[in-house]
C-alpha positions as CSV (number, residue, x, y, z in Angstrom):
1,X,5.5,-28.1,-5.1
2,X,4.1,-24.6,-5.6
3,X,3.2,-22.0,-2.3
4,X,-0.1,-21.8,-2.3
5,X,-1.5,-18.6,-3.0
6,X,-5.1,-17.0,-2.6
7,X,-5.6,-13.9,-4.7
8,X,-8.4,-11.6,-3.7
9,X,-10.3,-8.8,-5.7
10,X,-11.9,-6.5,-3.4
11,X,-15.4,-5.3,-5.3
12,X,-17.9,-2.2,-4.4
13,X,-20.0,-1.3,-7.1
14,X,-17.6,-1.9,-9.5
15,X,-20.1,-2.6,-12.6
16,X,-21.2,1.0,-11.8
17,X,-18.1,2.4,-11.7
18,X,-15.9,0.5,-13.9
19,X,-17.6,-1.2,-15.8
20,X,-16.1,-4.0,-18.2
21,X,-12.6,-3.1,-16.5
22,X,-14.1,-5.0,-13.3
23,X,-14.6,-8.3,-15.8
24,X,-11.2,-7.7,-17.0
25,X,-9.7,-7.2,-13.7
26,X,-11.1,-10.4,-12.9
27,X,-10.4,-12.3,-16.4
28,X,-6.7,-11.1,-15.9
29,X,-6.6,-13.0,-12.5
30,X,-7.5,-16.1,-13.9
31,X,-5.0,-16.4,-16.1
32,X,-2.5,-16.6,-14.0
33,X,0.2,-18.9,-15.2
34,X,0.2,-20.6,-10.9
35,X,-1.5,-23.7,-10.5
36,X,-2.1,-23.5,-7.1
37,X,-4.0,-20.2,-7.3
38,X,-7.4,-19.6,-5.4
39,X,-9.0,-16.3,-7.0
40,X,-11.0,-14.8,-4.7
41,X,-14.0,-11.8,-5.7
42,X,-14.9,-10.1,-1.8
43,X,-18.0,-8.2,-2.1
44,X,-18.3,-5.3,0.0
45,X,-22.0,-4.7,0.4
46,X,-22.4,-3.7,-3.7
47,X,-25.9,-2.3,-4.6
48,X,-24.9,-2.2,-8.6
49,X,-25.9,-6.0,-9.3
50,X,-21.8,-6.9,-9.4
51,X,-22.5,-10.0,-7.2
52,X,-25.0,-11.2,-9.3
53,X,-22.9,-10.6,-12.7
54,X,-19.9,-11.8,-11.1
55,X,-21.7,-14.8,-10.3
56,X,-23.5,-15.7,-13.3
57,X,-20.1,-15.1,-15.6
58,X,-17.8,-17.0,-13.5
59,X,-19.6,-19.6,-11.6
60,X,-17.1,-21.8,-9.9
61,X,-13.6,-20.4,-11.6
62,X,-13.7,-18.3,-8.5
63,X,-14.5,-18.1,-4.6
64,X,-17.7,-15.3,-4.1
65,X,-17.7,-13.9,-0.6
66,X,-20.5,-11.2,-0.1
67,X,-20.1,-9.1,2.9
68,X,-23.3,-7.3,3.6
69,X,-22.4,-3.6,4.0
70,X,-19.5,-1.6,3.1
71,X,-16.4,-2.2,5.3
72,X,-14.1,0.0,3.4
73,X,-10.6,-0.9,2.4
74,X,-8.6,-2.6,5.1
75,X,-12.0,-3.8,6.8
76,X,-13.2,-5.5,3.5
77,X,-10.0,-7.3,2.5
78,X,-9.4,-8.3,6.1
79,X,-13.0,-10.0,6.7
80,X,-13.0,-11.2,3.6
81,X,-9.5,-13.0,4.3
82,X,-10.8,-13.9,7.4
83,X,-13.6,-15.9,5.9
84,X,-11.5,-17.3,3.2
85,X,-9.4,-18.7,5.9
86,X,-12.2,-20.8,7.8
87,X,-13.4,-22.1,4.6
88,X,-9.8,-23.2,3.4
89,X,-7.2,-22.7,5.7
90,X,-3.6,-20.5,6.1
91,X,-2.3,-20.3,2.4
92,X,1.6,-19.2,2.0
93,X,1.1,-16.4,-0.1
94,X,-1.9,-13.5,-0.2
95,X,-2.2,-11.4,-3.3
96,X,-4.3,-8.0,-2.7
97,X,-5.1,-7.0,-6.2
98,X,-7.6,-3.7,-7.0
99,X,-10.5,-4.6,-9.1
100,X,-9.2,-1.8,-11.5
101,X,-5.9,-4.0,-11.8
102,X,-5.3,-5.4,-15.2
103,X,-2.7,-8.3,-15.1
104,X,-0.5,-8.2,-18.0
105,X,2.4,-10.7,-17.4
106,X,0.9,-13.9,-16.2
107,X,4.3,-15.5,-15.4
108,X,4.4,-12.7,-13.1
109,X,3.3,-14.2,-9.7
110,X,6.1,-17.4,-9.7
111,X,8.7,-14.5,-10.1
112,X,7.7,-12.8,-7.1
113,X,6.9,-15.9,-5.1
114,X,10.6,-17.8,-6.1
115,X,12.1,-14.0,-4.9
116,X,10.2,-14.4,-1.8
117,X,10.4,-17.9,-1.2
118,X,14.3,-17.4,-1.1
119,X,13.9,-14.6,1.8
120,X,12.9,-15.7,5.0
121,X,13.2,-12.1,6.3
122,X,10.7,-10.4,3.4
123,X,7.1,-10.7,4.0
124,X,5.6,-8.4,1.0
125,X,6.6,-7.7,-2.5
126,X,5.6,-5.8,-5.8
127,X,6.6,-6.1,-9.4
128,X,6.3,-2.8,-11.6
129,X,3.3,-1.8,-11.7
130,X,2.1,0.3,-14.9
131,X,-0.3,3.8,-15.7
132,X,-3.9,3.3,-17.0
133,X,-2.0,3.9,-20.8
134,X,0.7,1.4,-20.3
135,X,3.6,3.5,-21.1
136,X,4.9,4.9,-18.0
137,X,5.8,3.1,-14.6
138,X,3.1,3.9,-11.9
139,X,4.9,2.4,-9.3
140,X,7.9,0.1,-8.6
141,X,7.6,0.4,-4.7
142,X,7.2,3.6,-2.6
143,X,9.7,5.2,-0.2
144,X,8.7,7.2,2.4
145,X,10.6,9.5,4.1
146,X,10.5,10.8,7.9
147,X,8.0,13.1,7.5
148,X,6.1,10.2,5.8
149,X,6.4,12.5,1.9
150,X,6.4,9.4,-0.8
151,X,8.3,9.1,-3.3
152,X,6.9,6.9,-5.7
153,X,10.0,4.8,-7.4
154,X,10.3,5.0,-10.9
155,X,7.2,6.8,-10.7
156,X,6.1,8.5,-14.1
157,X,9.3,7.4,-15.9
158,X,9.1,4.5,-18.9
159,X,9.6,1.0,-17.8
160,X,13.1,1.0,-19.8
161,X,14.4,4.0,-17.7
162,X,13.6,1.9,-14.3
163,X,17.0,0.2,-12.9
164,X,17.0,-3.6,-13.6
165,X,17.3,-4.3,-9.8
166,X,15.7,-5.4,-6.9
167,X,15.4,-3.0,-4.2
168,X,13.7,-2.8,-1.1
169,X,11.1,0.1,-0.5
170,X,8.9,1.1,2.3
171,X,5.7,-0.6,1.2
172,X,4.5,-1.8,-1.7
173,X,1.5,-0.2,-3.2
174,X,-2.2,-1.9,-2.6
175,X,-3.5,-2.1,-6.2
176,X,-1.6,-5.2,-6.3
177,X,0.9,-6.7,-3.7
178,X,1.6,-10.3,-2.3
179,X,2.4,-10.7,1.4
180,X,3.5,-13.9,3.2
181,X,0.8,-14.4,5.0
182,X,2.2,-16.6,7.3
183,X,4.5,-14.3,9.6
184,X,2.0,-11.5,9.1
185,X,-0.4,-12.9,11.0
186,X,1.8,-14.8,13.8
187,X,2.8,-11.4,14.2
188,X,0.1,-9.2,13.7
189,X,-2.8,-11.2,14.3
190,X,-4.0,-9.6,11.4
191,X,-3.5,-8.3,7.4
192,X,-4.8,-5.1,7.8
193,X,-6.4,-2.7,10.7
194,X,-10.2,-2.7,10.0
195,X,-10.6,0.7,11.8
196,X,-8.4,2.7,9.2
197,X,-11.1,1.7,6.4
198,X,-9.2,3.2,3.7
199,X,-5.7,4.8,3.3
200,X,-3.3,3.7,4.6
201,X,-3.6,0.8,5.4
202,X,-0.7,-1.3,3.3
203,X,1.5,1.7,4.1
204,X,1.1,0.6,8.1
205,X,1.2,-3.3,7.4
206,X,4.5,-2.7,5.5
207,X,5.9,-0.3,8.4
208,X,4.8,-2.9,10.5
209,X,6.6,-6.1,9.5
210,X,9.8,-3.9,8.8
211,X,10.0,-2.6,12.4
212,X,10.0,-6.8,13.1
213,X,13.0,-7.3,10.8
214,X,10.5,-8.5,7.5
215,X,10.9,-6.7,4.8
216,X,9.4,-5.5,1.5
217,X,11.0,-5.4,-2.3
218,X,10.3,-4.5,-5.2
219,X,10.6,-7.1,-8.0
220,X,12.1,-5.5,-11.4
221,X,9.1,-7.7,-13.5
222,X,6.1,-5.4,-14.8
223,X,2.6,-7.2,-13.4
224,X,0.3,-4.9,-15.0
225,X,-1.9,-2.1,-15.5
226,X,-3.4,-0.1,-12.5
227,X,-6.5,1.7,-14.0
228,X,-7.3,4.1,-11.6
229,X,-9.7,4.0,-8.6
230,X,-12.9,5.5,-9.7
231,X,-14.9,4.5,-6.4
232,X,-12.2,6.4,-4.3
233,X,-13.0,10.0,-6.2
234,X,-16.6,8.7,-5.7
235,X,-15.8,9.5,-1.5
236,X,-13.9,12.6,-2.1
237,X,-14.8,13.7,1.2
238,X,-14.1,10.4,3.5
239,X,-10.7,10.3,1.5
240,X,-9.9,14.2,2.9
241,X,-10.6,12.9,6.8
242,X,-9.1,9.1,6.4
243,X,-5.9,10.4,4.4
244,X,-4.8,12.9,7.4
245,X,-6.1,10.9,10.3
246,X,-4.6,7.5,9.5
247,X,-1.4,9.1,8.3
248,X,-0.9,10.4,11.9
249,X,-2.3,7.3,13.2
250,X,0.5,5.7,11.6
251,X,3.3,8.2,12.4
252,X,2.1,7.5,16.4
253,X,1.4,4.0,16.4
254,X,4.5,2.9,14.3
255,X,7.4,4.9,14.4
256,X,9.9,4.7,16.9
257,X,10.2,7.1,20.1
258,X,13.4,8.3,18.3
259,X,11.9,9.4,15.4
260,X,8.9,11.0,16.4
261,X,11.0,13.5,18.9
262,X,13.3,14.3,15.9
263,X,11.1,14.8,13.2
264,X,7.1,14.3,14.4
265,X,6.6,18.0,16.1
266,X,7.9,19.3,12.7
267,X,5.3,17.9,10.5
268,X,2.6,19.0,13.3
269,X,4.3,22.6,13.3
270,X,3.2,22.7,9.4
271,X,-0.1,21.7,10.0
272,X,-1.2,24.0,12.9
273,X,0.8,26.5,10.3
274,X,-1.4,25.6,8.1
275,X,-4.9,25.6,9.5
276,X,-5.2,29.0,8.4
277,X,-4.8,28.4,4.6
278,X,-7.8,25.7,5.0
279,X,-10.1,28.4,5.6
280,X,-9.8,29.2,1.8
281,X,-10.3,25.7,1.0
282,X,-13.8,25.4,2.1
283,X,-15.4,21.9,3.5
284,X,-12.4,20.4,2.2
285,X,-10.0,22.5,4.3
286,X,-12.6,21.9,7.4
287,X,-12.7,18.0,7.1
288,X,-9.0,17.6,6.4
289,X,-8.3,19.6,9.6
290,X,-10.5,17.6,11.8
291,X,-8.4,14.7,10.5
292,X,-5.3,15.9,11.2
293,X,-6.6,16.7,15.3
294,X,-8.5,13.1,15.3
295,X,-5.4,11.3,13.8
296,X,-3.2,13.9,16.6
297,X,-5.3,12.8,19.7
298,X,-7.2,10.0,19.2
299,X,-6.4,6.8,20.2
300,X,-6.0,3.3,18.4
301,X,-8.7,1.1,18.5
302,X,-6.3,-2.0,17.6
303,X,-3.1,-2.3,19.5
304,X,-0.4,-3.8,17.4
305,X,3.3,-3.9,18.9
306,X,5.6,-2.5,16.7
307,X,9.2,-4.2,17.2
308,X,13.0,-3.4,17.5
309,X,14.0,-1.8,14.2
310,X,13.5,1.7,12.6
311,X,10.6,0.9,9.4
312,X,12.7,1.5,6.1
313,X,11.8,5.4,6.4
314,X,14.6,7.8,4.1
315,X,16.0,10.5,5.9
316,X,18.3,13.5,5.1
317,X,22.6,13.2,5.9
318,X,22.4,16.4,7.6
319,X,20.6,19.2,9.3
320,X,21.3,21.2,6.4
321,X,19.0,19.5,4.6
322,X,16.2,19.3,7.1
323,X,14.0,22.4,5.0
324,X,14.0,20.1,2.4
325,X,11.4,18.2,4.4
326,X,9.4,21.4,4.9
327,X,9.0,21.5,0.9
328,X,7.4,18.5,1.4
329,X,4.6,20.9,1.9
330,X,4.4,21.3,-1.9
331,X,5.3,18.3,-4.0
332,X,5.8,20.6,-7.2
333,X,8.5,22.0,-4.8
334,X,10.0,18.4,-3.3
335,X,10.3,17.0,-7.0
336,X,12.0,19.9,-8.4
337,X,14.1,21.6,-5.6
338,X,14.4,19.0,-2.7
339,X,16.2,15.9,-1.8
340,X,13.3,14.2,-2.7
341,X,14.2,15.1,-6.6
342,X,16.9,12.7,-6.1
343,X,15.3,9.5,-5.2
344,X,13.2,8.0,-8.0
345,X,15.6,6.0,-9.3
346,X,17.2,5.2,-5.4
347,X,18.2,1.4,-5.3
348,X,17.9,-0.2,-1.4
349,X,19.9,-3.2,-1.2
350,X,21.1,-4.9,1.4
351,X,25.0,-3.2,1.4
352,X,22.7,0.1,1.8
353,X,20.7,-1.2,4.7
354,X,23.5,-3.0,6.3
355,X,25.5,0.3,6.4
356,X,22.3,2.3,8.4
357,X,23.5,3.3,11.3
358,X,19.8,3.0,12.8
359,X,19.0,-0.3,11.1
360,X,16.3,0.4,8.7
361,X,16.7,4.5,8.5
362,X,18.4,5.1,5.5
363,X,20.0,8.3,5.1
364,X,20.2,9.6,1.9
């Protein structure tokens, strides 16, 4: 007998802002090749009449929720979940999927579950996830390293050129993932932490669950097309303050006391460096500073324990290598002259992990 899964499409204004893409997005979802698949449209407070298209084009094929204001990000997926849940109970698998999201394999989703039903110890997974063109590989998981600098795997390369592998990765990316749902929440109490309302948030989840020994892989099977997020350009300035503040929210909150003395007071040594360079940049310069103070000093409103183990976090073999990290300042500079250069084909298996000497920090 299948898991049973409950895919949900986050939507906020997306007839406004996307147009037919939003029907496709939605299409693409229910055609599926699962049979025990509950597609699920959350609405986060639209004002562009989606609801009411939504509605009237689907009818029963899918579950409506309507939240009535904007909750962001993690607070709209996780409410909406949350309501899901009281209406039908725990499932064993929880896609997130983008309403920009086009699926394009639709034997995708019994790939990833059969991978993850096989590993009791991995809680989240992605397949290969494709540019708005579908030629070249958006993502096919993302590696962060210790100064929290991505590296997007297989990122910009064409889907041939990606290894045939699985490998684990730091997190998998939130325009469409599936979690086990499960151990996530006996864990966590929650999917995602409301109070980070966008970016970030699958990055922490991920960090998360690996610091608890559950991991996340990428699956070598390409899922679809990932459009783009119009609505996020749309809150340009929210996306300065929430990308800086939740990143050191993270950093604080879910790395290890061993890691933050080694490498945290050089990533805030760049940024009080480079307070003065924001002056040039205007508001944008002013707002991304206040995030990076807020995100600094401010506490967590939602106290999650991290556990034992080091997230999957890449680091460098050597001091030597340590100003690599500070080119992290540029990524022009990290792609073509650091260590990072090296990584976007990087394979994690479980030799690799196994031979960490700070099981997950892989040094590289």
């Amino acid at each position: 007998m299948d898991s049973r899964v409950a895919l949900i499409i986050l939507n906020y204004n997306g007839l406004k802002n996307l147009g037919d893409v939003l029907m496709q997005s939605i299409e693409s979802a229910l055609r599926i090749d699962y049979k025990d698949l509950d597609v699920i449209v959350v609405d986060n407070g639209s004002t562009d009449n989606s609801v009411e298209v939504i509605e009237d084009r689907f009818g029963s094929d899918i579950t409506l929720i309507r939240l009535e204001k904007n909750y962001g990000y993690a607070g709209g997926n996780e409410i909406g979940l949350r309501r899901y849940l009281n209406y039908k109970g725990v499932p064993d698998y929880v896609v997130i999927m983008n309403n920009d999201f086009i699926v394009k394999n639709e034997q995708f989703l019994r790939s990833i579950v059969k991978y993850l039903d096989a590993r009791k110890d991995t809680a989240i997974a992605q397949g290969i996830t494709l540019q708005a063109d579908g030629k070249r590989i958006e993502s096919a998981g993302v590696f962060l390293d210790v100064m929290l600098q991505r590296i997007g795997r297989c990122s910009n390369l064409k889907p041939g050129e990606c290894p045939e592998k699985l490998s684990y990765t730091t997190f998998a990316i939130g325009a469409l993932m599936v979690v086990k749902i499960k151990p996530v929440l006996e864990i966590r109490g929650c999917l995602f932490k409301r109070e980070h309302f966008i970016l970030w948030e699958e990055t922490e989840l991920a960090l998360n669950m690996w610091s608890h020994g559950f991991k996340t892989i990428a699956v070598p099977e390409i899922s679809g097309i990932h459009m783009g997020s119009v609505t996020v350009k749309k809150v340009a300035p929210l996306t300065w303050y929430a990308g800086k503040r939740n990143k050191y929210l993270v950093y604080r909150k879910t790395l290890s006391p061993y890691l933050r003395s080694r490498y945290l007071y050089l990533l805030i040594a760049f940024e009080i460096a480079s307070f003065y360079l924001r002056i040039f940049q205007g508001e944008r310069g002013r707002i991304a500073s206040r995030g990076v103070v807020d995100g600094i000093m401010a506490r967590e409103l939602t106290r999650i324990k991290r556990g034992i183990y080091e997230p999957l976090l890449l680091a460098p073999k050597d001091w030597q290598a340590i100003h690599n990290l500070v080119l992290s300042a540029s990524k022009n500079l990290a792609g073509k002259y650091g260590y990072l250069s090296r990584l976007v084909m990087l394979t994690v298996d479980d030799e690799k992990l196994r031979s960490s000497p700070r099981p997950f920090l892989v040094k590289v």
